[in-house]
C-alpha positions in Angstrom: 9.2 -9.2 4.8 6.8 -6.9 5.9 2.8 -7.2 6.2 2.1 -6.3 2.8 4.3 -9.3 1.6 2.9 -11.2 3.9 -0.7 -10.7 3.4 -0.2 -11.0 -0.7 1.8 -14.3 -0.2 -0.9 -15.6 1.9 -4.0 -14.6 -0.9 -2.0 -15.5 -3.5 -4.6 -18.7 -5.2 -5.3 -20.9 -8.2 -6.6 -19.7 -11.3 -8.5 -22.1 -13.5 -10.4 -21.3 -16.5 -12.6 -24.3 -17.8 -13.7 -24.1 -21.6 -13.4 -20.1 -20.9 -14.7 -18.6 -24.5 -15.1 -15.1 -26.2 -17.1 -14.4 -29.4 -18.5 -11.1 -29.9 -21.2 -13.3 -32.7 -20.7 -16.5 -34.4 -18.2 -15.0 -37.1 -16.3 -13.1 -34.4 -14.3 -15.7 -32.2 -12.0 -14.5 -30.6 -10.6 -17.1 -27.8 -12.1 -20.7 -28.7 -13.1 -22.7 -25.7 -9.9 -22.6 -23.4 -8.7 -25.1 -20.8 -5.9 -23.9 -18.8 -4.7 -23.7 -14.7 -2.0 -21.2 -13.3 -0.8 -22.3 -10.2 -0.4 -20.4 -6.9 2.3 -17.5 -6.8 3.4 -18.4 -10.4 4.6 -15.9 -13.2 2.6 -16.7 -16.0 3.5 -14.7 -19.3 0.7 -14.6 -21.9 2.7 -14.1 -25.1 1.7 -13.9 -28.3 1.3 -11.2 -31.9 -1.0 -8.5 -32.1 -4.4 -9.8 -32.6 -4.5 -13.3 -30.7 -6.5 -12.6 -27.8 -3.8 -12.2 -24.8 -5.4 -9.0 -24.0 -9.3 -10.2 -23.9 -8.0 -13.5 -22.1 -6.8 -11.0 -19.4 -9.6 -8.7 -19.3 -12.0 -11.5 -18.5 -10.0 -12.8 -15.5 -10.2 -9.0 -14.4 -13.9 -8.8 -14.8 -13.6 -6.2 -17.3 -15.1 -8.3 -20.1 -17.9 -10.9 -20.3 -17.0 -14.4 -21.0 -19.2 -16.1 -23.6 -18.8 -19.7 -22.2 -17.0 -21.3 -20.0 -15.8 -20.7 -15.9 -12.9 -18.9 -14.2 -11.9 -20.7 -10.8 -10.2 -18.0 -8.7 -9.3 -20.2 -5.4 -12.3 -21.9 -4.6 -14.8 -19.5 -6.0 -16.0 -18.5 -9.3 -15.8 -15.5 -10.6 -17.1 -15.1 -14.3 -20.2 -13.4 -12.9 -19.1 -11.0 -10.1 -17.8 -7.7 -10.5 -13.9 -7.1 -11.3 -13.8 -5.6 -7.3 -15.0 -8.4 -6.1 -12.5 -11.1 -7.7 -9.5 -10.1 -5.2 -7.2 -9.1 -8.7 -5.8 -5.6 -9.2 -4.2 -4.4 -12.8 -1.6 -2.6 -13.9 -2.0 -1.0 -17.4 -0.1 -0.4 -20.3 -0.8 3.4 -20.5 -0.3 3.9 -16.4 -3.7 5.3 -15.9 -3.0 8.1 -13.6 -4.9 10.8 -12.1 -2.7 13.3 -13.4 -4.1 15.9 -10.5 -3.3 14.0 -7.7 -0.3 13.2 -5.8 1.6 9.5 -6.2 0.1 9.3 -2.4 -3.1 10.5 -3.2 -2.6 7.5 -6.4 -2.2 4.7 -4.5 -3.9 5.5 -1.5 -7.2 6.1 -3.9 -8.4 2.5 -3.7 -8.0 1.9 -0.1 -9.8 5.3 0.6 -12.7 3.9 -1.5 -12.9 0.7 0.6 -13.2 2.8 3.6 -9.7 2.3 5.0 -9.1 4.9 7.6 -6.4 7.1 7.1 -4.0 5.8 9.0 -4.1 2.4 7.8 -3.9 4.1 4.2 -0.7 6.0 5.2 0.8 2.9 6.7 0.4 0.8 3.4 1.4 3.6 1.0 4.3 4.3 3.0 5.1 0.3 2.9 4.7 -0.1 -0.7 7.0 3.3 -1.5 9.4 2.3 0.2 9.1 -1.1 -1.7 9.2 0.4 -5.2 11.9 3.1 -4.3 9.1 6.0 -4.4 9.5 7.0 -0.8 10.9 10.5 -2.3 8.2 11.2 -4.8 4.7 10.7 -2.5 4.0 14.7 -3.1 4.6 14.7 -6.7 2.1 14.7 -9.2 2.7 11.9 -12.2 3.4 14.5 -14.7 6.4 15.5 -12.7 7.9 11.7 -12.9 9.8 9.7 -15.5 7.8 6.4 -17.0 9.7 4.6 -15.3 8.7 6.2 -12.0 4.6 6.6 -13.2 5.1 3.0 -14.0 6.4 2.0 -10.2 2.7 4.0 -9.4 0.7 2.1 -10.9 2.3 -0.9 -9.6 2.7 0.4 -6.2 -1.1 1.8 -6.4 -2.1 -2.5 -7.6 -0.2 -4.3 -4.7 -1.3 -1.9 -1.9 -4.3 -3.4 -2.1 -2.9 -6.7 -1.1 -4.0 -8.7 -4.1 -3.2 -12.1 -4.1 -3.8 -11.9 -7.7 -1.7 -9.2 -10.3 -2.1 -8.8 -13.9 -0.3 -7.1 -15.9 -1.4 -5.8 -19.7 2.0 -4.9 -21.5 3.1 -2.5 -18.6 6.6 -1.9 -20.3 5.6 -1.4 -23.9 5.6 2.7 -23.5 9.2 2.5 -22.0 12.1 2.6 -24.1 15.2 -0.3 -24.3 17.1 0.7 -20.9 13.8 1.4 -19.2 12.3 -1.9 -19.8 15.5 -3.5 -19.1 15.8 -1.6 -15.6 11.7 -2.8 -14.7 12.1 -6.4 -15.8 14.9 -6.5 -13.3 12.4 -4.7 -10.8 9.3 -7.1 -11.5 11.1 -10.3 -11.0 12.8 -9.1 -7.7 8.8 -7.8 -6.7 7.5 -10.8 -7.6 10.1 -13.1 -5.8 9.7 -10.9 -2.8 5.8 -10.9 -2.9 4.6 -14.3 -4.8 1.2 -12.9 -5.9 0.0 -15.2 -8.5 1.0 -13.0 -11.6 -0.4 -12.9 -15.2 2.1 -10.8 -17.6 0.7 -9.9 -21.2 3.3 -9.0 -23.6 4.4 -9.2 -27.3 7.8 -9.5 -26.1 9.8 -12.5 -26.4 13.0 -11.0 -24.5 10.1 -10.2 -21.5 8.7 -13.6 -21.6 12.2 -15.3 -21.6 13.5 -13.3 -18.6 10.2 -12.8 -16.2 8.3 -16.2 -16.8 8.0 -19.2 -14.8 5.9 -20.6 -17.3 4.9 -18.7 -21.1 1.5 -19.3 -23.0 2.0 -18.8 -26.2 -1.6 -17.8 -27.6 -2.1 -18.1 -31.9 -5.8 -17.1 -32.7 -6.6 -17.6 -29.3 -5.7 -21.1 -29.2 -2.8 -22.4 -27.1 0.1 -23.4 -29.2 2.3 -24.5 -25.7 2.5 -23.8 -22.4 5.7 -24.4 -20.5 8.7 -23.5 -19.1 11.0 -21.0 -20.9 13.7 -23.8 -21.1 11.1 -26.5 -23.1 9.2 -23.6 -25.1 13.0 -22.6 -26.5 14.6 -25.8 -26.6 11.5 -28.0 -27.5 8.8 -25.5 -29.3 5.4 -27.8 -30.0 5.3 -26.1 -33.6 6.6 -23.9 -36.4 4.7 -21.0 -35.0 6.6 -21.7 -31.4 9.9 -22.1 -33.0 9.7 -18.5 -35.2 8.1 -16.8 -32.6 10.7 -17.5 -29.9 14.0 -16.7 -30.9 16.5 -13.8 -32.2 16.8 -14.6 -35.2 14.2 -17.0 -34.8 14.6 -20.4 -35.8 15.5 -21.3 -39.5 12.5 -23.6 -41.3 13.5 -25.4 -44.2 10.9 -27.4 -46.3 12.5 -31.0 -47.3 11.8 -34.1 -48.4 12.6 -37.5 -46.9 13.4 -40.7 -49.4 13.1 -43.2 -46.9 16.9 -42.5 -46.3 17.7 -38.9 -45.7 16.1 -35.2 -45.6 17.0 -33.4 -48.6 16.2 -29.9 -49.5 15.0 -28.7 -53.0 18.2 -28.1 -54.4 18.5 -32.2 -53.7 21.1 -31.3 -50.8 21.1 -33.7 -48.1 20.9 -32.4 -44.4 19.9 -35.0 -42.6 20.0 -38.8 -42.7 16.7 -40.4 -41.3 14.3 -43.2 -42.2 11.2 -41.1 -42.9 9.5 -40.7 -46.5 7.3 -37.4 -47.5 7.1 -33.6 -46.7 8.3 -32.0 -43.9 9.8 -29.0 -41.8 13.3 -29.1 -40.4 14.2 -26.2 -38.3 17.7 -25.2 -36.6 18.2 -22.7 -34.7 20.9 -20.0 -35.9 23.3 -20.5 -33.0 23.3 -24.3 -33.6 24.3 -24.0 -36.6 28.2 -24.2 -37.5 29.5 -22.4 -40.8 32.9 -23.7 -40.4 32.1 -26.6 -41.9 33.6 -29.2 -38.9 31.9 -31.3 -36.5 29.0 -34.1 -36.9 26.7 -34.0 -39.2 25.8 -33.4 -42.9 27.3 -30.5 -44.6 25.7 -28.2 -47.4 27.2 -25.3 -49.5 25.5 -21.7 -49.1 26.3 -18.5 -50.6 27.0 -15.4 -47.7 24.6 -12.9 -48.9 24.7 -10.2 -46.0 27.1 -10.1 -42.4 25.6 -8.0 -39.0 28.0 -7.3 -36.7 26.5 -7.2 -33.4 29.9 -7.1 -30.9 29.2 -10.3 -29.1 28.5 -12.1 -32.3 27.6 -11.9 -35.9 24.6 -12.9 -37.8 25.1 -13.9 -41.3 22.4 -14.6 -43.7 22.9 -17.2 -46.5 21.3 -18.2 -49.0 20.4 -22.0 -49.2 18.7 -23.8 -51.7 16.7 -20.8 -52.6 16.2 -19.6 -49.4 17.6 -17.2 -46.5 18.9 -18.9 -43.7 20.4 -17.0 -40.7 23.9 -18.3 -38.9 25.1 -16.7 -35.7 28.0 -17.2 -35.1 29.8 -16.6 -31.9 32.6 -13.4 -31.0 36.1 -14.9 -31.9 34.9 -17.3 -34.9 36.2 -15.3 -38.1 34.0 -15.6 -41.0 34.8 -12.4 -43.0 36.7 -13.8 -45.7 33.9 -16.0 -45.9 31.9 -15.9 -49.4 30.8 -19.7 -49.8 29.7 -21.3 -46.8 30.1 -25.1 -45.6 27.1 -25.6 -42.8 26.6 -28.2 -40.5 23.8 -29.4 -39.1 24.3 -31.2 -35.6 21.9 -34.1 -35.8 21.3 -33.2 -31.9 20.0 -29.9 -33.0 17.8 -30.5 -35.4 13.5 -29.7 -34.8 11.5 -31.4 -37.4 7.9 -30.4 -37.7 4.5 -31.8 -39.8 4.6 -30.1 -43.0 0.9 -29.8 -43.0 -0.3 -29.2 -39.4 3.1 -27.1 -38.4 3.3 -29.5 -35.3 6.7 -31.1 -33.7 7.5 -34.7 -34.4 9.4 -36.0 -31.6 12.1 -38.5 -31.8 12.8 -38.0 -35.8 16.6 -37.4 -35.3 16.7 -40.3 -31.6 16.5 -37.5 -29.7 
């Protein structure tokens, strides 16, 4: 561990935001009143679709945008009204942000030079951080002479040599494409391990979320749907939009009806016993469910309607009591003489949900 590990580790704080709120005017809201606290050194993933916020939510703990309410607890100080170089947080962004006629060195070393760092001391912690980010090669090179993957290793490198003890992160891997994002995932979590800056990630990106997060906050309309670790938010998702959100295939979500005995579906198919009376959501996820037709639990008849392929496993979507469900089924399990399917639905695997609010309803199958 060198200084620059050191010194982030030990500046590495707290984040708190207390009834934090943006609205642009009283029809424009776009984060509602928000309580929320990131602990030290923690990943935090802010995931969510286009539109929800994730972005403004990072922007104000950056400074870059006003808050219309609330407080933001860096530490022990507040920060909603000072300026975004005075908050102790450097960004990386989705587009790199480059000066494209300076050098990687001249890059990084850009902010130090500003905060009157003398030279030496600015050659010491670019130097640290290259070697870091496997850029040691590529000081003397402009960014128009690197890959993305290398301009995005800049603009991290040019963020932690200025010893933040906070980082945030606004989709930095979005411009990359499949093997690249895969290849900086792998990076990030080995930086942040070896650093333990208190991280905020924005993404879109479920498969990012899943693999870099301590804990995910799932944002819908700027309000928090869940907040936990990727384990829970997978295993135990608060709500419908959780469950479809997370997932590939996401989770299947089934409308039925419960008569006091059993959850039937509109076709009058039963695929679940349980006490309960009214509407509700049952949702599976595609892995749990088996197409054989063995094991415990109910069984219902669905028509194969379309078979992917995918080398470790297949996906095959059926069509159940007038709607699409999706199966996965694991490599080995041989379902392509398959045309009438036999599910199973593993009482133990089973999510049901509020068929008005979209929320979980815990214990509904003992679990």
């Amino acid at each position: 561990m060198n200084t620059i590990d050191t010194a982030i580790r030990a500046a590495a704080a707290d984040i708190k935001l207390a009834g934090v709120a943006k609205a642009y005017d009283a029809q424009t809201v776009v984060i509602p009143p928000m309580d929320v606290q990131l602990k030290a050194g923690e990943f935090t993933v802010v995931l969510g679709p286009s539109g929800c916020g994730k972005s403004t939510l990072l922007q104000m703990i950056a400074g870059l945008e006003r808050v219309s309410g609330g407080k933001i607890v860096i530490g022990d100080r507040e920060v909603q009204d000072l300026e975004p170089k005075q908050r102790g947080c450097a960004m990386v962004f989705q587009n790199y942000a480059l000066y494209p006629h300076m050098t990687v060195l001249e890059n990084m070393a850009y902010s130090l030079k500003v905060a009157g760092l003398s030279k030496v001391e600015r050659a010491e912690r670019v130097e640290a951080v290259a070697t870091m980010l496997g850029l040691s090669d590529y000081l003397h090179r402009r960014p128009g002479q690197l890959s993305g993957g290398q301009r995005q290793r800049v603009a991290i490198g040019r963020a932690i040599v200025r010893e933040p003890g906070v980082l945030l992160f606004d989709e930095p891997l979005s411009n990359l494409d499949a093997q690249l994002r895969h290849d900086m995932r792998v990076e990030l979590a080995e930086l942040h391990r070896r650093i333990g800056a208190t991280t905020i990630f924005v993404t879109h990106d479920q498969v990012e979320a899943m693999t870099l997060a301590d804990r995910i906050l799932i944002l819908n309309r700027g309000r928090i749907e869940q907040f936990d670790t990727p384990k829970a938010i997978y295993h135990h998702p608060a709500s419908v939009f959780v469950a479809k959100f997370i997932g590939a295939p996401p989770m299947n979500i089934l409308p039925v009806t419960g008569d006091g005995s059993a959850l039937r579906l509109a076709d009058g198919q039963v695929v679940a016993e349980a006490s309960l009376t009214g509407n509700y959501q049952l949702g599976i996820r595609p892995e749990d469910i088996v197409a054989s037709g063995h094991g415990a639990g109910r069984l219902c008849k669905a028509m194969l309607r379309f078979r992917e392929d995918l080398g470790s496993h297949s996906v095959l979507a059926a069509e159940l009591a007038g709607l699409v469900v999706r199966i996965a089924t694991p490599f080995g399990v041989d379902t392509a003489d398959l045309v009438e399917l036999s599910l199973n639905f593993p009482p133990s695997r089973l999510h049901l949900f509020d068929a008005q609010t979209g929320r979980a309803i815990a214990g509904a199958f003992g679990a």
